[in-house]
C-alpha positions as CSV (number, residue, x, y, z in Angstrom):
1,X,105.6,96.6,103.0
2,X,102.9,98.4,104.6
3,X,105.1,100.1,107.4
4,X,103.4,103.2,107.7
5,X,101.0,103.9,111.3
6,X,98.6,105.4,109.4
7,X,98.5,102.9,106.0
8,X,94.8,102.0,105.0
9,X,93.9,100.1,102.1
10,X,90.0,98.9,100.4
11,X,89.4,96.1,98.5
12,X,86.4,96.0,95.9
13,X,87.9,91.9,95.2
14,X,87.1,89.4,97.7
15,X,90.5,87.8,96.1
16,X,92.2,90.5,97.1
17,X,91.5,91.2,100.5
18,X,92.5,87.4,101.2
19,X,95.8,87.7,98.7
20,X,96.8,90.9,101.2
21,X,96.0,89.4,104.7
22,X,98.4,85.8,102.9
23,X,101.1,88.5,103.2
24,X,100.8,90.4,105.4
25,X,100.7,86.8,107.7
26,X,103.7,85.9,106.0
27,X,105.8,88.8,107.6
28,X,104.6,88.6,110.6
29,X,105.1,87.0,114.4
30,X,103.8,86.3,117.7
31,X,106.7,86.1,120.3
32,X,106.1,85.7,124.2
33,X,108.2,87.1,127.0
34,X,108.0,88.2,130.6
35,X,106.6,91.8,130.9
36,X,109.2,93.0,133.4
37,X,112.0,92.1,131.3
38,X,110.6,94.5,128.1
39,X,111.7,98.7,128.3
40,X,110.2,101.4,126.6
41,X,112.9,104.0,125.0
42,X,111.8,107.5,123.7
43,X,113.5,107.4,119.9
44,X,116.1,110.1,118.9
45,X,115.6,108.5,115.2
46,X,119.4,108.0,114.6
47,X,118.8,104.5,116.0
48,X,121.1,101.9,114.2
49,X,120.8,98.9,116.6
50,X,116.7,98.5,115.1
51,X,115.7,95.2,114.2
52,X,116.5,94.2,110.6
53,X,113.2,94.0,108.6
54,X,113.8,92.3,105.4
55,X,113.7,94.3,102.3
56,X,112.7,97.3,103.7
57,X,114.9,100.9,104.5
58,X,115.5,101.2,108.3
59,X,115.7,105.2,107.7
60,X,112.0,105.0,106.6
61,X,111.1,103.3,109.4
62,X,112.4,105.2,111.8
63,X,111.0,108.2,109.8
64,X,107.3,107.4,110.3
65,X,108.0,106.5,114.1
66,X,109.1,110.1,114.5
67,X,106.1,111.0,113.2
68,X,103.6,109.1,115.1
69,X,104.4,107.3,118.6
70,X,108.4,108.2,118.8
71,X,108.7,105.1,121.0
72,X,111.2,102.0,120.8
73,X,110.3,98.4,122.4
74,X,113.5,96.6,124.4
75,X,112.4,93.1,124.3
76,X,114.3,89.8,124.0
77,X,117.8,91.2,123.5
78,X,116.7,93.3,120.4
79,X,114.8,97.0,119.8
80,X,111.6,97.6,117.6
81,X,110.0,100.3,116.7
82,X,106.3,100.5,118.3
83,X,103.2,101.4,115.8
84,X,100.7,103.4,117.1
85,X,98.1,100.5,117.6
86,X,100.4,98.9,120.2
87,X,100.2,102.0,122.8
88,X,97.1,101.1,124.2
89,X,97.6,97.4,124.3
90,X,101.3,98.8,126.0
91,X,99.2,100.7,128.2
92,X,96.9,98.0,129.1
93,X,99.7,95.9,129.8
94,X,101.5,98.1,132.2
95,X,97.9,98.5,133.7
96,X,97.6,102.2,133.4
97,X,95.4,104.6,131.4
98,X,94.2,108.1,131.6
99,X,94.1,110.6,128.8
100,X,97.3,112.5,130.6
101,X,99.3,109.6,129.2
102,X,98.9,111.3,125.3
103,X,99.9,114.4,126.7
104,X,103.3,113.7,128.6
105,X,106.6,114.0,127.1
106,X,107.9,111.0,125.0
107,X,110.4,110.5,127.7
108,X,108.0,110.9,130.7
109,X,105.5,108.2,129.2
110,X,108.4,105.8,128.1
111,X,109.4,105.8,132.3
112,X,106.3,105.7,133.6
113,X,105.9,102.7,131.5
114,X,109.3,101.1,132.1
115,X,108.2,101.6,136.3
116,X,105.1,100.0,135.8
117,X,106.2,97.1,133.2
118,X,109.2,96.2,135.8
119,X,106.5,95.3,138.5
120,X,104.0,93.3,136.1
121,X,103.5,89.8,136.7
122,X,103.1,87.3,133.8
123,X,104.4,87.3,130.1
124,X,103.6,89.5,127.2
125,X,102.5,88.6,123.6
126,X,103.7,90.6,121.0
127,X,102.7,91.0,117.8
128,X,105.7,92.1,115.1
129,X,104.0,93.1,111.9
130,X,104.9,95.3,108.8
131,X,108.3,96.3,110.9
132,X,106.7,97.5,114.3
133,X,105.4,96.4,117.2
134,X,101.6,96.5,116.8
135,X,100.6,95.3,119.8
136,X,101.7,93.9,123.7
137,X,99.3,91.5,124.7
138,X,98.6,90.0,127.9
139,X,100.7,86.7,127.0
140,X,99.9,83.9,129.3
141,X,97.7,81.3,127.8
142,X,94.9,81.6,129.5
143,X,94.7,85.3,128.2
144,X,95.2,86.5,124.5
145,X,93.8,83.9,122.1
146,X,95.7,84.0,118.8
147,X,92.6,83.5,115.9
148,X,94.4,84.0,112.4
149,X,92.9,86.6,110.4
150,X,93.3,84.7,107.1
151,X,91.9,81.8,108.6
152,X,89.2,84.0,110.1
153,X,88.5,85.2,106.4
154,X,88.9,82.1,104.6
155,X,86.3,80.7,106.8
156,X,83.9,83.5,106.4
157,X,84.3,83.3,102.1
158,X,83.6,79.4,102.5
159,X,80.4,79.8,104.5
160,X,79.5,82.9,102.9
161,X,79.3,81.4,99.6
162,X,77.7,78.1,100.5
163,X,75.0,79.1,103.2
164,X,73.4,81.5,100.7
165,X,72.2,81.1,97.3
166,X,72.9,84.8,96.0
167,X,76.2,85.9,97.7
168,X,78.5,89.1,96.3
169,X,81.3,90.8,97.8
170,X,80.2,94.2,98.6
171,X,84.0,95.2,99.7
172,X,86.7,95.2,102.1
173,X,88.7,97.2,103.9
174,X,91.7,97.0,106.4
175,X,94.5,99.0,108.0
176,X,96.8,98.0,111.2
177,X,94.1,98.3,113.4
178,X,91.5,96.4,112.1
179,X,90.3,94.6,109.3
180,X,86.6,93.9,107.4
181,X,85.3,92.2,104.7
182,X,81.4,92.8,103.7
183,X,79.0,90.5,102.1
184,X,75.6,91.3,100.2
185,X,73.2,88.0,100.4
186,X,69.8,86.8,99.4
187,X,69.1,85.3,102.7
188,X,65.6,84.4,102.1
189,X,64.9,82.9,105.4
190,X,65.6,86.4,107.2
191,X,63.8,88.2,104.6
192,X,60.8,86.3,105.3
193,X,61.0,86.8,108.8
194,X,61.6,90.4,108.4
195,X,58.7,90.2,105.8
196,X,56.4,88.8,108.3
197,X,57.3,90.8,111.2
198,X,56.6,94.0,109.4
199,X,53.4,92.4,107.8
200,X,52.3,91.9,111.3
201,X,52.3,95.1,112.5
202,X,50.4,96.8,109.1
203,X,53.5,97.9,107.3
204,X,53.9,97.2,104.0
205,X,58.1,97.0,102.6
206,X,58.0,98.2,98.8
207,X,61.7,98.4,97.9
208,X,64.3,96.4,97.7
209,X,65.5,94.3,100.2
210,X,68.5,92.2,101.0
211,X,71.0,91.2,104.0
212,X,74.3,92.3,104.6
213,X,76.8,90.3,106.5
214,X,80.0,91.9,107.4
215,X,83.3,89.9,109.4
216,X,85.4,92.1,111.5
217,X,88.4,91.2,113.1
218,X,91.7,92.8,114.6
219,X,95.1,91.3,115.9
220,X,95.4,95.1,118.7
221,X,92.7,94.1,120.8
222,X,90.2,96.9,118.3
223,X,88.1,93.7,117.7
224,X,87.2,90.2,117.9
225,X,86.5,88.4,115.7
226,X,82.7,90.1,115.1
227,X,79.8,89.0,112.6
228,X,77.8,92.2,111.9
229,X,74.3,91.7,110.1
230,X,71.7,93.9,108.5
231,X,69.1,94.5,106.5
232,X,69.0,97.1,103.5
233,X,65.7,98.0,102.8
234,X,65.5,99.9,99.8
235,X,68.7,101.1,100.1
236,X,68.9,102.2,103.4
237,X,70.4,100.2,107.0
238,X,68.7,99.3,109.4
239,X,71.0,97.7,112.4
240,X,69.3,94.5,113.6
241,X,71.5,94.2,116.6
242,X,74.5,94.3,117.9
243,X,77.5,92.0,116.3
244,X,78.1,88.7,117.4
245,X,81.0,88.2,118.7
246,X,83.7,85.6,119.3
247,X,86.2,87.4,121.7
248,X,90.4,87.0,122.0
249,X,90.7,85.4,125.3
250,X,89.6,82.4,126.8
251,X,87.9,81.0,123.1
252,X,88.0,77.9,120.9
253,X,89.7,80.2,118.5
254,X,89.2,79.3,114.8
255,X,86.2,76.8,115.7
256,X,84.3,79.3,117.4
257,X,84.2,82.1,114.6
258,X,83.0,78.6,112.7
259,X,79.8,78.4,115.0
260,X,79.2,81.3,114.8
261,X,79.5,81.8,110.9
262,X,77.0,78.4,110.7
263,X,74.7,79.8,113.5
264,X,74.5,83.5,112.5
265,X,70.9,83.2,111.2
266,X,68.9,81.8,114.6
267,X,71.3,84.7,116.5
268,X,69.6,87.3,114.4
269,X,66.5,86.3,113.8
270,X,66.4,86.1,118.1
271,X,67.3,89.6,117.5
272,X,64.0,90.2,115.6
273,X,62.3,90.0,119.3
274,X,64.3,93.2,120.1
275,X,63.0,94.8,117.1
276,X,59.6,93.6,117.8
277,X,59.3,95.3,121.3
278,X,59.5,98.6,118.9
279,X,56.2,98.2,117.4
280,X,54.7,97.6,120.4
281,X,55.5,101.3,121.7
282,X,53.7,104.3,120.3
283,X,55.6,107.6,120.6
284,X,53.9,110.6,120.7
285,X,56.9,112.9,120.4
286,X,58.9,110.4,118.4
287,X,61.7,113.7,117.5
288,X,61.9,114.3,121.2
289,X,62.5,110.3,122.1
290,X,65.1,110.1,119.5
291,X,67.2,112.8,120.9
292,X,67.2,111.1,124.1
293,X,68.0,107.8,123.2
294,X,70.6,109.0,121.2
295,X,72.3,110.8,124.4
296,X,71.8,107.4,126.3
297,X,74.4,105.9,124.3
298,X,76.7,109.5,124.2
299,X,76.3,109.7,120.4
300,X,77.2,113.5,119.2
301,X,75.4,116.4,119.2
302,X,76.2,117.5,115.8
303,X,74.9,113.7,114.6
304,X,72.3,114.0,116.8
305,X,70.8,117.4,115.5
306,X,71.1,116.5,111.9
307,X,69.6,112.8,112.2
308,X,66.1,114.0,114.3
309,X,66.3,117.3,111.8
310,X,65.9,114.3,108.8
311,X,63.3,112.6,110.6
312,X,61.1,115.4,111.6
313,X,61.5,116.8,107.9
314,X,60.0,113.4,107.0
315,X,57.7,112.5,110.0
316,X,56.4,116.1,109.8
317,X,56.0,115.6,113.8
318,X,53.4,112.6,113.7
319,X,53.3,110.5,116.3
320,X,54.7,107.1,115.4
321,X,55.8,103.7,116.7
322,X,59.5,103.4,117.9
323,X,60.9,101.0,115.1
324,X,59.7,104.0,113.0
325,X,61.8,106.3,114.7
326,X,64.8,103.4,115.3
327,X,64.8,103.9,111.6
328,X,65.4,107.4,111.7
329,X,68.2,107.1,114.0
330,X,69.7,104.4,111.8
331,X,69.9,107.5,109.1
332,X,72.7,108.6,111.2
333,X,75.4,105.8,109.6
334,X,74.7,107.9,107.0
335,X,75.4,111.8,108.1
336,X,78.0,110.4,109.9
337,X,79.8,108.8,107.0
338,X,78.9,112.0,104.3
339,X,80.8,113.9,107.3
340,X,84.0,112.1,106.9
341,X,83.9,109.1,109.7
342,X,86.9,106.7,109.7
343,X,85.9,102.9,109.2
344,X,86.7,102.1,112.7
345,X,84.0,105.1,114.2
346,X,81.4,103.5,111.7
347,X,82.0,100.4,113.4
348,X,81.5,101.5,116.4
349,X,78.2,103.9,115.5
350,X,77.0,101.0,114.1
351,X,77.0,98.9,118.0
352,X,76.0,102.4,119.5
353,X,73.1,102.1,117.5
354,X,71.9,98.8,117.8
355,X,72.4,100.0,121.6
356,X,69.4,101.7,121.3
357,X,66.8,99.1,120.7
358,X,66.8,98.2,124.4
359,X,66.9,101.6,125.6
360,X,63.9,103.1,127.7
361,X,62.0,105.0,124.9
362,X,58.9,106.1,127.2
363,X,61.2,108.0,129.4
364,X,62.5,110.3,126.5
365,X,58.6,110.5,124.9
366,X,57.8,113.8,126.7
367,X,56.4,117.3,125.0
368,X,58.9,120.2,125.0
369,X,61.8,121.5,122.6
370,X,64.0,119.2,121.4
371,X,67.3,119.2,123.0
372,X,70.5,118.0,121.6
């Protein structure tokens, strides 16, 4: 059992990934119950009235709690142990937020919870997984929409495999926050397109160049269930957009990540027009630009600095268009990964990026140092 908060696992087998997310299913449970009837209790870790998780030692569990939220869920007549993942959902729930609440005694956050739980209105979801709580979920069924992962996953292998002619799993990855499973295709209708639009505009692609789909999905509220897709052009990413995205409330569920696995092609190549709009904009201080599109969507400094830094190195201050310099911002998936970003923060760089393709590039294309 994968018990511990802060477990992480990768899968270079497409097998694999789907063999884990089969058992980890298998252990796990969705219960509803009304919010004002659950408690929050700060954990002394001599606990002996925990839930029983089969096969595993309660001492260990309790051990890792210590280490990480220190917090017990009274729900239904019996106590669990909460994982870290489920104290923002928790939060959420008990509608109340603010970084004060990581900095309050256990005890203190475990009553302002408890006050705020006893007055909430509705029911509550919760998801028991891997012996924790992972998360509390608004549970009413209008609300949280329950889309299995390995249902979400078999579906994406299936249409994967027979949309494209040249598919190969390019890896996986998955922890209790989130899970991914990436996809390198031929996908010779978007190449084309891509071929063409760049053939339009006078510039010429002379590496490789090849699609990468990627299927994202979470059970804490991190992520719906979200179709990512790329293009790697000799070797290096450039975002198309942002993901499509079939959200945990209100949805078809299962038959909605279907549509949007079969219709994931016409969504991105209507995202083409967005790269488009870049050739259409000539940048005379393309290093300048960057740095302030970049602080439009509150990237970091330090990322910042060292992606414009590359691009002027290569650009050696030319003007250019702004798909040129979109490329250059791109580059930062890849400081940000050689400096030691998590999955999930690469995730979300990645949507941060693709933010920038609408952004207002003119009003950053002005003369003067650059400022990060």
């Amino acid at each position: 059992m994968y018990y511990q908060d802060d477990f992480s696992r990768t899968f270079l087998s497409e097998a694999k990934l789907h063999q884990h997310l089969f058992e980890v299913s298998a252990r796990a449970t969705w219960e509803r119950m009304p919010s004002c009837e659950m408690e929050v209790l700060a954990a002394t870790g001599e606990e002996r009235d925990i839930a029983d998780v089969e096969k595993e030692d309660l001492s260990s569990l309790l051990f890792d709690t210590m280490k990480h939220t220190c917090l017990i869920l009274r729900a239904g007549g019996k106590s669990y142990l909460l994982g870290s993942t489920a104290i923002p959902t928790l939060q959420r729930r008990a509608r109340i937020s603010g970084s004060a609440l990581s900095a309050v005694a256990t005890p203190v956050l475990a009553d302002i919870l408890n006050e705020c739980l006893a007055v909430a209105e509705g029911k509550s979801l919760l998801r028991f997984s891997e012996g924790k709580i992972r998360a509390v979920h608004s549970g009413d069924k209008k609300d949280y929409s329950i889309i299995e992962m390995t249902d979400i996953f078999m579906a994406a292998s299936a249409y994967i495999s027979e949309g494209f002619e040249n598919t190969r799993f390019s890896g996986g990855y998955t922890d209790h926050a989130m899970t991914y499973g990436a996809w390198t295709v031929s996908d010779k209708k978007m190449l084309d397109a891509y071929r063409e639009l760049s053939a339009r505009y006078g510039r010429t692609i002379q590496g490789d160049l090849y699609t990468d789909i990627r299927v994202t999905s979470s059970d804490v509220a991190v992520s719906g269930a979200n179709i990512s897709y790329n293009i790697k052009e000799d070797g290096h990413t450039v975002v198309l957009g942002r993901a499509l995205k079939t959200i945990h409330r209100g949805s078809k569920g299962i038959e909605e990540v279907e549509d949007n696995l079969k219709n994931v092609f016409e969504y991105y190549k209507a995202t083409l027009k967005g790269i488009e709009r870049l050739f259409h904009i000539r940048l005379r201080y393309p290093e300048n630009a960057m740095a302030g599109v970049m602080r439009s969507v509150k990237l970091g400094k330090k990322l910042i600095a060292e992606t414009v830094e590359n691009f002027r190195a290569e650009n050696d201050g030319q003007p250019c268009t702004a798909y040129d310099a979109y490329c250059g911002i791109c580059q930062a998936l890849v400081f940000a990964r050689k400096n030691g970003a998590k999955e999930r923060a690469m995730l979300d760089l990645e949507e941060d990026i693709a933010r920038c393709i609408l952004s207002r590039w003119t009003d950053y294309d002005i003369p003067g140092e650059v400022k990060y």
